[in-house]
N, C-alpha and C positions, 0 to 999 in steps of 0.2 A: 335450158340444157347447156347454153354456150359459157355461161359462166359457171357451170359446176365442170366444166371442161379447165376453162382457166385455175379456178380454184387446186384440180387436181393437177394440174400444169408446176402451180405455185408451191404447194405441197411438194412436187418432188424435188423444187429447185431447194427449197426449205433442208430438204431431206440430204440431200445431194450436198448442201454445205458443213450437215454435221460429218458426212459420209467422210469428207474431206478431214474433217478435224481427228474424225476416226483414224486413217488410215495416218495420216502424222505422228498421232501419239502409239499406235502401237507398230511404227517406225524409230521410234525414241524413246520405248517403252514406259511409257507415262502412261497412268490412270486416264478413262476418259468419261468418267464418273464426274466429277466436280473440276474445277478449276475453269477460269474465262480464259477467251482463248487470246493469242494473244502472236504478233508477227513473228514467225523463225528465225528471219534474221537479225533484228532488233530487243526482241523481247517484250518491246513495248506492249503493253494490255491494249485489246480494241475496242472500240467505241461500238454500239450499233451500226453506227454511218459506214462504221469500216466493215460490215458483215452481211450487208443487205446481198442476196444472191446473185449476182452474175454484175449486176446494176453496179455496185461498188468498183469492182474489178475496171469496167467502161470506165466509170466516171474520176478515178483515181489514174487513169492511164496505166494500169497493168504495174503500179510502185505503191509502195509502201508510205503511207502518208506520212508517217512519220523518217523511216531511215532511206526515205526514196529507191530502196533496192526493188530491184524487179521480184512481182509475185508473178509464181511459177502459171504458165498457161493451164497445168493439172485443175484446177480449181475452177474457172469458170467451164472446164469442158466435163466435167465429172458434174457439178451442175444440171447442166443442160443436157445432158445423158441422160441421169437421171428425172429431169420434167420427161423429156421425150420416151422412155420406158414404161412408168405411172402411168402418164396418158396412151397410152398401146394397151397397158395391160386393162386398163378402164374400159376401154372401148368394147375389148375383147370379153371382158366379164360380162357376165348372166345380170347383173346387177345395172350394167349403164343403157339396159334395153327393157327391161323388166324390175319395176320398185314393186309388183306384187310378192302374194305366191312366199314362198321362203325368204324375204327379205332378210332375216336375220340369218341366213345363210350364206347368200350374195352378199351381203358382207364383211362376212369372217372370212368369206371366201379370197376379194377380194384384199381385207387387210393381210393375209396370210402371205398372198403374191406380192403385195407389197413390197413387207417384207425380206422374202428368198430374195428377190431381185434386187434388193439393198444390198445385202450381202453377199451377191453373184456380183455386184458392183466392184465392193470391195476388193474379191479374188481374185475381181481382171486387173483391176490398176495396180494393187501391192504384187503381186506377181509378177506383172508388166516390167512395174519396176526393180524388182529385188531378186526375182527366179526362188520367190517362195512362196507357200501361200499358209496363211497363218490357222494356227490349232484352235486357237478362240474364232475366227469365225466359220472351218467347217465346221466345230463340236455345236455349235450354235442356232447352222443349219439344221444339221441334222437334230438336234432335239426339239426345233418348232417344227420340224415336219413332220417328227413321230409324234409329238404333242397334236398336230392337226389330226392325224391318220386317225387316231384315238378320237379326239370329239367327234369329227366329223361321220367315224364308221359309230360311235355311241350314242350321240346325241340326234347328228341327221340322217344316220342310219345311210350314211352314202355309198360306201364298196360293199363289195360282195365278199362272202368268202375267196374268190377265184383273183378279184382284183388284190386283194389284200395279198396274196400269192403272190402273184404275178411280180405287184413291188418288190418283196421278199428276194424273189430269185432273180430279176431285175436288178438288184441292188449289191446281190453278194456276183451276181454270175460278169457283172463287167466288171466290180473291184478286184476278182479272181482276175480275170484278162490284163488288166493295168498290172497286178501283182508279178504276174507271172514278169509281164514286159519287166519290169524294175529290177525282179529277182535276178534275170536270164543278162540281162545288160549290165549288172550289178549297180542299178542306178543313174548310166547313164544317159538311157535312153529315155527315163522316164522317171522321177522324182517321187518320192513316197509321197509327199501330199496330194499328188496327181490321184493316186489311187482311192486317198479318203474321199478327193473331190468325186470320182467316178462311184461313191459307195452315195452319193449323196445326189447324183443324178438319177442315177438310177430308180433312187426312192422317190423323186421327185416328178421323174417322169413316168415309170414300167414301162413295156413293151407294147406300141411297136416306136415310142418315142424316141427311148433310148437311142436305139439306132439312124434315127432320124439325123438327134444332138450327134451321136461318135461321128459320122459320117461328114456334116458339118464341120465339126471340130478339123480331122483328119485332112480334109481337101483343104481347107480354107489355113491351116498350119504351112499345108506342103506345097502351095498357089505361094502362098509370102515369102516361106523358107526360099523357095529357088528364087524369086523375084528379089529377095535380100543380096542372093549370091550373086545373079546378073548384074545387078548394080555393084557387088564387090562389099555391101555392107557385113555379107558372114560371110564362111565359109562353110563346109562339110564339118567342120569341128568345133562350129563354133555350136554355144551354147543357144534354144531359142525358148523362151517359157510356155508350157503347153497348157496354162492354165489359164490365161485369156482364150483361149479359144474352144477350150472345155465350156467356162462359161457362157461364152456367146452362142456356143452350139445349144445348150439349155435352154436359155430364153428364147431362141431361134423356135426348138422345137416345142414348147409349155404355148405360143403362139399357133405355130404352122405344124407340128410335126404328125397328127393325125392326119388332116390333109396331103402334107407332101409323100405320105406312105400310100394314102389310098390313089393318089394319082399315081405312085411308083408301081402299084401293082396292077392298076387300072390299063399302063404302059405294056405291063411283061403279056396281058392277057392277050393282044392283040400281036 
């Protein structure tokens, strides 16, 4: 088991450096379909030697073999976020405790989250950095997730009528809320792609997830936010992206968020 741990480990570092090349070229709007890739600042094409995950980055001292310019820390830590995610979601799947039974479910299951979690990757760091979050990778999400809703309720016969709902109103009843915010602030308090992002949690999570991720999201924005102003790094006007912490509250809660509801209400009983 300990090396199909590392394996999946390996896999996300693997994953985590196209993630990177991703978010570059559709930074510079380049295709990310064909062409090698090759240094930003130099131009220069890369060797394998220069691509290996994280390992390169160490053993090149953080420069460019060729134009010795510094490569950006982005890249080994988007990496190693991504091993550390895979192996979380591994752990947590049906599939790393049980190879019976539905195998071939436990792992569409598991390639599925994968996935989303690749592209929750993406939306933290291009947003992080730009205060946008791109149309190709929410439309993307969301059409593997209504693509899975579809096998998984046809072929393994998973949701129910009720759950299938639930996503449904789940999905439109917080893009409504985001909406409303965006329309009511005229944008400033909340960016239209916030709102596709929150159509696509929704879908991803239903209730009582949802509220697990907002809830996340919201404290863990307004912990930073004033902690930035303390230190003098924003202010009340300044701009701050709510889309890393959309995402983080997702994977937060696709993890812990049935848990941390049933202990929340476990709390109000007493």
């Amino acid at each position: 088991m300990g090396l199909l741990y590392l394996f999946v480990f390996v896999l996300g570092l693997t994953i985590g450096s196209f993630l990177n090349c991703l978010i570059y070229r559709l930074e510079t709007g380049q295709g990310f379909v064909s062409g090698r890739s090759f240094c930003p600042s130099c131009r220069h094409l890369l060797g394998w030697k220069d691509l290996i995950p994280v390992l390169s980055f160490i053993l090149l001292k953080g420069r460019c073999r060729y134009c010795k310019k510094k490569i950006s820390w982005q890249y080994p830590l988007v990496e190693i976020l991504t091993g550390l995610i895979f192996l979380l979601i591994f752990n947590f799947s049906a599939f790393a405790q049980d190879f019976g039974g539905q195998a071939i479910f436990q792992f569409s299951n598991l390639v599925y989250l994968l996935v989303i979690s690749s592209l929750l990757i993406v939306v933290f760091v291009f947003d992080l950095k730009h205060y946008l979050i791109p149309d190709e990778i929410i439309y993307s999400a969301i059409v593997v997730s209504g693509i899975w809703y579809l096998v998984s309720s046809i072929i393994f016969g998973l949701y129910t009528k009720y759950e299938i709902l639930n996503t449904i109103y789940s999905s439109f009843g917080v893009a409504l809320f985001f909406w409303l915010i965006h329309y009511l602030s005229q944008g400033r308090a909340m960016g239209f792609g916030d709102v596709k992002l929150a159509f696509l949690m929704g879908l991803l999570l239903g209730f009582p997830k949802i509220l697990v991720a907002l809830f996340f999201a919201f404290s863990t924005g307004a912990a930073i936010g004033l902690g930035l102003m303390v230190f003098k790094k924003k202010t009340l006007k300044s701009e701050l992206p709510f889309g890393p912490f959309l995402a983080a509250g997702t994977l937060f809660a696709l993890f812990l968020g049935t848990r941390v509801f049933n202990l929340y209400i476990h709390f109000l009983a007493f």
